[in-house]
C-alpha positions as CSV (number, residue, x, y, z in Angstrom):
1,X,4.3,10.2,-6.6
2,X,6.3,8.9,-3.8
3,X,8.5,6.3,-2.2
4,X,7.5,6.9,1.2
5,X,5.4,3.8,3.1
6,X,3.9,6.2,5.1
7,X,2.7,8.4,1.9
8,X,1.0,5.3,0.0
9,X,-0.9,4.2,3.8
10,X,-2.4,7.9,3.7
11,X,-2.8,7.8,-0.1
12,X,-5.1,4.3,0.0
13,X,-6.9,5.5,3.7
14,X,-7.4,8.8,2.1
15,X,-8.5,7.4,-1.1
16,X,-6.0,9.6,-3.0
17,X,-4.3,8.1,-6.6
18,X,-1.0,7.8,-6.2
19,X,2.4,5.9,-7.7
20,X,5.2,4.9,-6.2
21,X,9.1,5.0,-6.9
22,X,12.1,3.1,-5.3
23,X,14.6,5.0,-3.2
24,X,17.8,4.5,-4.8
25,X,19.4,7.3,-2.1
26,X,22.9,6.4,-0.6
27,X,22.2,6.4,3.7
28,X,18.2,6.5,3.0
29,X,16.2,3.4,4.2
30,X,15.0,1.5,1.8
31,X,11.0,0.3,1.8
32,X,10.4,-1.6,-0.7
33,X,9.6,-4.6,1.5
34,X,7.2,-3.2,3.4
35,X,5.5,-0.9,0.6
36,X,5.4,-4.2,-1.6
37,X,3.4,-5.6,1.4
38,X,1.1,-2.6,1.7
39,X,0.4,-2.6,-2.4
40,X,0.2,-6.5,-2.9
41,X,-2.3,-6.6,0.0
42,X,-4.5,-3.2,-0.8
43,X,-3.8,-4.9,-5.2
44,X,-2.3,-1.9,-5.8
45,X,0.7,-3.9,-7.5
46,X,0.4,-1.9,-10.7
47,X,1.6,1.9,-9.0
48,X,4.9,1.2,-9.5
49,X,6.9,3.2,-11.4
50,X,9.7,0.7,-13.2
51,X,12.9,1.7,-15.0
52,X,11.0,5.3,-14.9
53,X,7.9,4.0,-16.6
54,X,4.4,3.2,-15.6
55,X,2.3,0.3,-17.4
56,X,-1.0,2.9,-16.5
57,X,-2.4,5.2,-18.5
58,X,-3.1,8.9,-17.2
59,X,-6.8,8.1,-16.8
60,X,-5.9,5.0,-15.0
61,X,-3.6,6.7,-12.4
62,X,-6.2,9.3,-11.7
63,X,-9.1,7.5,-11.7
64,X,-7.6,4.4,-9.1
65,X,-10.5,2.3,-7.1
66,X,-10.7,2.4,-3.9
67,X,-13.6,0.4,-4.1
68,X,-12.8,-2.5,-1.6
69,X,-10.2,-0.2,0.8
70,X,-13.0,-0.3,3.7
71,X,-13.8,-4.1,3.2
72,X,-10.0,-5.0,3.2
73,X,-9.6,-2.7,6.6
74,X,-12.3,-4.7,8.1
75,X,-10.5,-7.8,7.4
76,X,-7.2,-7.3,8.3
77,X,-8.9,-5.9,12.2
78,X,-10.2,-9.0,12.3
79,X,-7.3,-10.6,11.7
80,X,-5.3,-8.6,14.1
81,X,-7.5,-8.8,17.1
82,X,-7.6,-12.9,16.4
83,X,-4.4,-12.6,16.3
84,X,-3.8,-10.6,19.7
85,X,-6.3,-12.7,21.6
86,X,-4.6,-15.6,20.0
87,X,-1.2,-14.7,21.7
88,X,-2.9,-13.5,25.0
89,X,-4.8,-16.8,25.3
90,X,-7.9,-14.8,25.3
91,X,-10.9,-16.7,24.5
């Protein structure tokens, strides 16, 4: 369980079931924009932890697929190096 961006990227590379909570600390950063990013983009929309509740099952949070991690890692490098050479008017 965490609330930390970083923690969920490692989680999902790392192929490691995790859930996520919101920071609700006074001075702390909050990521919820980003981490929505990272879990709407990977489908992992469903590891949030809401009003101290999870909508999964204990089966279903340890047994999370990571079945299309690699395949979506592919795409988004493709999209970042057509991106790059799109911006450096490389060809």
């Amino acid at each position: 369980m965490t609330d930390s961006f970083h923690a969920c990227v490692f989680s999902i590379l790392l192929n490691t079931p995790f859930l996520v909570i919101n920071r609700k600390q006074k001075g702390v950063a909050d990521m919820t924009s980003r981490i929505n990013t990272l879990l709407e983009l990977f489908g992992y929309q469903n590891r949030y932890i809401i009003n101290g509740k999870s909508d999964l099952s204990d089966e279903e949070i340890i047994d999370m697929n990571f079945d299309n991690v690699k395949f979506i890692q592919e795409q988004e490098k493709i999209r970042s190096l057509k991106y790059i050479k799109n911006a450096l008017n490389l060809k």
